[in-house]
C-alpha positions in Angstrom: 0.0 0.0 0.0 1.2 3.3 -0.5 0.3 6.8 1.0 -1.3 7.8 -2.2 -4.5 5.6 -1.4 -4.8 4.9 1.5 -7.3 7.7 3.7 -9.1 8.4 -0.4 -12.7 8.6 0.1 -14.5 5.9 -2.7 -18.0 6.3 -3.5 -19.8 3.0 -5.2 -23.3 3.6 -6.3 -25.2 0.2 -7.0 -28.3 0.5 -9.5 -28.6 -3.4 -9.9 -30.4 -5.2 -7.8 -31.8 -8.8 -7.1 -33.0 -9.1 -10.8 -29.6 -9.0 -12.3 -27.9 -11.4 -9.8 -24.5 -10.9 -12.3 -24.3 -7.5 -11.9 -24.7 -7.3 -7.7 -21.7 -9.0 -6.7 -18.8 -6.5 -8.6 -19.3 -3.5 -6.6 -19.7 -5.3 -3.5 -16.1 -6.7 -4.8 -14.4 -3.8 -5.6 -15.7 -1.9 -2.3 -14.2 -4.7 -0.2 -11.0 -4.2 -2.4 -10.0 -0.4 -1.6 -11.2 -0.8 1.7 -8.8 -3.7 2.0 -6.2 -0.7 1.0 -7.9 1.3 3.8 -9.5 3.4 1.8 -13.2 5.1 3.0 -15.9 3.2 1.1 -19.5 4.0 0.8 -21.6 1.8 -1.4 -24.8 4.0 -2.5 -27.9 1.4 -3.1 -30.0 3.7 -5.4 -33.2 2.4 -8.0 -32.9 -1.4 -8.5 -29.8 -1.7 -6.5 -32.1 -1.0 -3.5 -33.6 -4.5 -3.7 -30.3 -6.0 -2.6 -31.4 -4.5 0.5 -34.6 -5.7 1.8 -34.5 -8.2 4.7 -34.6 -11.9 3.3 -33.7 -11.2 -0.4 -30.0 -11.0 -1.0 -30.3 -14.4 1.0 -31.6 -15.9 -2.4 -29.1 -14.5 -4.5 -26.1 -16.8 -5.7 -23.8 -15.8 -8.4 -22.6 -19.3 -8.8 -25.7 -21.7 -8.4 -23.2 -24.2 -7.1 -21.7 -22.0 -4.5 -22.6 -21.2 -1.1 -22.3 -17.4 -1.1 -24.8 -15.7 -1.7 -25.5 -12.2 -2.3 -25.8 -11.9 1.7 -22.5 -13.4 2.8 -21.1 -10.7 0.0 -23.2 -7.7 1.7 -21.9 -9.2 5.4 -18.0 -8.9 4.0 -18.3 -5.4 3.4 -19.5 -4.5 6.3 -17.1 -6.2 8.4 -14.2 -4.7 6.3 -15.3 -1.2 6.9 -17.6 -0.5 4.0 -20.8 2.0 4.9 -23.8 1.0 3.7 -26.2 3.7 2.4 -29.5 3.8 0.7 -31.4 6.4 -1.2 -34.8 6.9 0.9 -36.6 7.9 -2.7 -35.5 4.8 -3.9 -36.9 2.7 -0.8 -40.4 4.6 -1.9 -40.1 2.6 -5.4 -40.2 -0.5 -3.4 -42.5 0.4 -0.6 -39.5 -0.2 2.0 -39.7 1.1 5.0 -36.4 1.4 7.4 -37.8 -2.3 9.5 -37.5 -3.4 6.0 -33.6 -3.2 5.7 -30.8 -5.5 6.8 -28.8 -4.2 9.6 -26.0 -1.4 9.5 -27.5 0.4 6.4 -28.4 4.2 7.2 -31.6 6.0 5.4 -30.3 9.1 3.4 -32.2 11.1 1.2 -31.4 11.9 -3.0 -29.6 14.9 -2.6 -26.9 13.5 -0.2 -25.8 11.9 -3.2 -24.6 14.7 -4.6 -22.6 15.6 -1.7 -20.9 12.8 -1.3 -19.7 12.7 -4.7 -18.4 16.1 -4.8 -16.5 14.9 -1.5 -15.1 11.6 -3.2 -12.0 11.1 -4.8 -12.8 8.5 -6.5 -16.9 7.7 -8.0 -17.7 4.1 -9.5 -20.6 3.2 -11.1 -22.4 0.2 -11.8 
């Protein structure tokens, strides 16, 4: 690791959800990644990617039919290496979610937060 990285503020914001089982398990990935080179991570669950969120569903997600990590173990590793969990509340309102409805650890934040935390990011992925 090297001083040039590590403190950098990533911002990952997730528009795939449980419908595109392929495209929820990449972000997750590289979010784990640059926090692994202690980097700040936020993964931003906006539209679709706010399905991923919903207590009982990412349990049913497998990238690998044949593997025993689900879409749930991948959320769980990003939390425990340090990556935030946020969700746009607009989002949650496409869904009719309601804060009870979301796995643990992930903070409520309303649409224009997002455009804070960008500005404040070094770095911005999209998927």
């Amino acid at each position: 690791m090297t001083e040039e990285v590590e403190g950098k503020k990533v911002l990952v914001i997730q528009t795939h959800g449980i419908e595109t089982p392929r495209r929820t398990y990449s972000p997750l990935f590289y979010a784990m990644a640059a926090a692994a080179m202690d980097m700040d991570v936020l993964v931003w669950f906006t539209m679709d990617g706010t399905s991923q969120l919903k207590k009982g569903a990412a349990e049913k997600i497998k990238l690998e039919p044949r593997s025993d990590v689900t879409l749930k173990t991948m959320l769980e590793r990003a939390k425990e290496e340090g990556v935030k969990l946020r969700v746009c509340q607009q989002s949650m309102n496409l869904f009719d979610m309601t804060e009870e409805d979301l796995i643990p650890s992930v903070e409520v934040l309303g649409a224009a937060s997002i455009i804070e935390l960008a500005l404040n990011a070094d770095l911005v992925m999209y998927f």
